[in-house]
C-alpha positions in Angstrom: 142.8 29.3 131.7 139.8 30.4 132.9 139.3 33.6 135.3 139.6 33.1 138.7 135.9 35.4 139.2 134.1 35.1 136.1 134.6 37.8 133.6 137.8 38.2 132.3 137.5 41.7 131.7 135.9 44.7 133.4 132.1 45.2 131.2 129.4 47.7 132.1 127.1 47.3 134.5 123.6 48.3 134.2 120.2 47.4 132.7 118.2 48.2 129.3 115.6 50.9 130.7 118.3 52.7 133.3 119.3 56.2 131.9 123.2 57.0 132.4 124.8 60.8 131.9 128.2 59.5 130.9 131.4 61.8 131.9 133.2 61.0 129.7 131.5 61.3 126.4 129.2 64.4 128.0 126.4 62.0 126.3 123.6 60.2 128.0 122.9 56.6 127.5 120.5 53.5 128.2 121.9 50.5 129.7 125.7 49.3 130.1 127.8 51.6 127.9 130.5 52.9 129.7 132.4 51.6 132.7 130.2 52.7 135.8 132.9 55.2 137.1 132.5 57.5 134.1 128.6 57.5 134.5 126.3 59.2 136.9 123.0 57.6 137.1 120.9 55.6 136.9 118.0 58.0 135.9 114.7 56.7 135.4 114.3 58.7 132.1 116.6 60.6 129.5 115.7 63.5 130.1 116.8 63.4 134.1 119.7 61.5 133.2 120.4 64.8 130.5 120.2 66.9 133.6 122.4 64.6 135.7 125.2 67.3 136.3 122.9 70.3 137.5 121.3 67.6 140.0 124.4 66.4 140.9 125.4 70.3 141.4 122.1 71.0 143.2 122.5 68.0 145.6 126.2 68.8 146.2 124.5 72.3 147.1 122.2 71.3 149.9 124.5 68.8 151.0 127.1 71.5 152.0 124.0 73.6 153.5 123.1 70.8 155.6 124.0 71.5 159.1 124.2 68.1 160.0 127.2 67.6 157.7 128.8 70.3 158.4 132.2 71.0 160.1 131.9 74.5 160.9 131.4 76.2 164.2 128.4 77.9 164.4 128.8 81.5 162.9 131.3 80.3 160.7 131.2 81.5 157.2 132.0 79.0 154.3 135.3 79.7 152.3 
């Protein structure tokens, strides 16, 4: 029986030339590896996709700086 909508089992996503940081394996990689949730990316070269969890950290950074995201009173301190 064929499946119901089209692959019959979960495959990477992703294409030759994208740059992945893989969680999982703490490796990067090019293209459809690893199942998308264990990957941060795509990165246009290796070498961002090798820095892929201090940009993550940096982004996650200003995010919480940003005031417009923020659920603080003004004056509040952050825990």
């Amino acid at each position: 029986m064929a499946p119901l909508f089209g692959r019959s089992r979960r495959e990477p996503t992703g294409r030759p030339g994208e740059w992945y940081y893989c969680l999982k394996h703490s490796k990067v990689e090019e293209g459809p590896e690893c199942p998308a949730k264990d990957r941060l990316g795509p990165y246009t070269t290796r070498e961002e996709a090798a820095r892929a969890i201090e940009i993550a950290r940096d982004r996650e950074t200003a995010w919480r700086k940003d005031p417009r995201w923020s659920d603080r009173e003004e004056g509040e301190r952050e825990a």
